[in-house]
C-alpha positions in Angstrom: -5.4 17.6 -43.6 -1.8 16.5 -43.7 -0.9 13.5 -45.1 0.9 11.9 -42.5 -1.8 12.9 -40.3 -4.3 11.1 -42.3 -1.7 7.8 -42.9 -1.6 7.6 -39.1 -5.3 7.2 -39.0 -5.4 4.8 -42.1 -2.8 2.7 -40.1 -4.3 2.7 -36.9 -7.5 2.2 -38.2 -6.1 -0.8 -40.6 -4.7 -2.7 -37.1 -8.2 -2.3 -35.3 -9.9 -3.5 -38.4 -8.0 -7.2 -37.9 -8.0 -6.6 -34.2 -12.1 -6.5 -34.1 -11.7 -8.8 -37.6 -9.8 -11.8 -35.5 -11.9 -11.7 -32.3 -15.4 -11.8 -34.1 -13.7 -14.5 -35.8 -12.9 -16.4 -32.8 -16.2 -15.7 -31.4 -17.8 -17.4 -34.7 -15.4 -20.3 -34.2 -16.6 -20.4 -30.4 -20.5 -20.1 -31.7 -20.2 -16.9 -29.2 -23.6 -15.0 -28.8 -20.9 -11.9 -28.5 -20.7 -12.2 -32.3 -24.1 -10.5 -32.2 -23.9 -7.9 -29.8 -24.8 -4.7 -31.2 -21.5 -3.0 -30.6 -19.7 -6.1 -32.4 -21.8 -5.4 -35.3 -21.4 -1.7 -36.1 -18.1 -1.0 -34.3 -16.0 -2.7 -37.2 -18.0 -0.3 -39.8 -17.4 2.6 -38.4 -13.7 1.8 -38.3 -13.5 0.6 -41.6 -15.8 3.4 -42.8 -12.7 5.8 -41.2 -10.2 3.4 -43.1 -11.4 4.4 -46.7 -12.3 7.9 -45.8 -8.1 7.8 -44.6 -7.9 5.8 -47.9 -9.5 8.5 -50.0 -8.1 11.3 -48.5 -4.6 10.2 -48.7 -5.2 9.8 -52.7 -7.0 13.2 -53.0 -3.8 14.7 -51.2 -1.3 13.2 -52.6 -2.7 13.6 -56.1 -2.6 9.3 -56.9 -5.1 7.6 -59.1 -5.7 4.2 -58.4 -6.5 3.7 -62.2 -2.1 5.1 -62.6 -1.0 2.8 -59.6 -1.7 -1.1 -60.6 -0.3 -1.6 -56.8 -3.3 0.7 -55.0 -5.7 -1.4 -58.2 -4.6 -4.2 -56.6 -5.1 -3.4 -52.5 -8.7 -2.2 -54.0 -9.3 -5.5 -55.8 -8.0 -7.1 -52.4 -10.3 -5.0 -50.5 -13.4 -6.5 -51.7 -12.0 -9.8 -51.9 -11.4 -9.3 -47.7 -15.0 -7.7 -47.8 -16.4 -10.8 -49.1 -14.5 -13.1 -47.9 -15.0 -11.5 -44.3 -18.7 -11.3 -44.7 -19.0 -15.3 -45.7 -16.6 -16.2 -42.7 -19.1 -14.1 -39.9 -22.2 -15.0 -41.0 -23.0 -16.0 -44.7 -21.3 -18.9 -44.6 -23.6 -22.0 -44.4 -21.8 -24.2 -42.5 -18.8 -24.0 -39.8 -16.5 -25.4 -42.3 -17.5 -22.8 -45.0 -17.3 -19.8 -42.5 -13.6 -21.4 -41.4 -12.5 -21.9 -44.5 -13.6 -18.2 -45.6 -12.1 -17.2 -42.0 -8.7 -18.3 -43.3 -8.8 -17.4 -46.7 -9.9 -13.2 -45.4 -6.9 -13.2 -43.3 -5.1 -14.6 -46.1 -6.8 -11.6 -48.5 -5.8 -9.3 -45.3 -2.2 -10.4 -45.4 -1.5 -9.5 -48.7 -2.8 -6.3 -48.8 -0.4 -5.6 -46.4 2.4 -6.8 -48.2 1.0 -4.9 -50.9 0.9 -2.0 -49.1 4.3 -2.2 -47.6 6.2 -3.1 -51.3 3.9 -1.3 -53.5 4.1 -4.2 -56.0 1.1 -6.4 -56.9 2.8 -9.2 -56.9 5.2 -8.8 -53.3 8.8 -10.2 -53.5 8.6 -9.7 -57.0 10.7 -6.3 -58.8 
């Protein structure tokens, strides 16, 4: 597959991943029974299933290693930061002030992956 072909999918994929990411948080903030529909809760996996598999393929094309690129080390490090972050924030979380405050921190986690994404440095702003 080409590589911008699969960067278009990891793109699109990474805006529906805070798309479905910011409404089932809103629905935890609203103590929404939508939180738990069955769609709400395999719908963001499959996407973010797609997102890696973009993720991967865009490597194995490309010929990276993540080991040779401390800025992909980093969005990987991120990644599971997000993941459990994310998973505290929609349901691990004991309390609504715990699932908040890990609701926060996720998006945080989310926004600089981005920006490590978009400057390829681990640390963005810095050359």
């Amino acid at each position: 597959m080409d590589y911008s072909v699969l960067r278009t999918l990891h793109i699109a994929t990474v805006h529906l991943t805070l798309i479905l990411f910011l409404l089932r948080g809103f629905w935890m903030l609203r103590d929404s029974a939508l939180l738990n529909m069955r769609w709400a809760r395999i719908v963001p996996h499959i996407n973010d299933t797609l997102l890696l598999l973009a993720a991967i393929a865009m490597l194995f094309v490309a010929g990276m290693n993540p080991l040779d690129q401390p800025w992909l080390l980093a969005k990987i490090v991120g990644l599971l930061a997000y993941i459990g972050l994310g998973t505290v924030a929609l349901k691990r979380g004991r309390t609504k002030a715990t699932r908040i405050k890990a609701l926060i921190a996720a998006l945080g986690m989310f926004g600089y992956i981005m920006a490590v994404a978009i400057t390829k440095q681990v640390i963005p702003g810095i050359s």
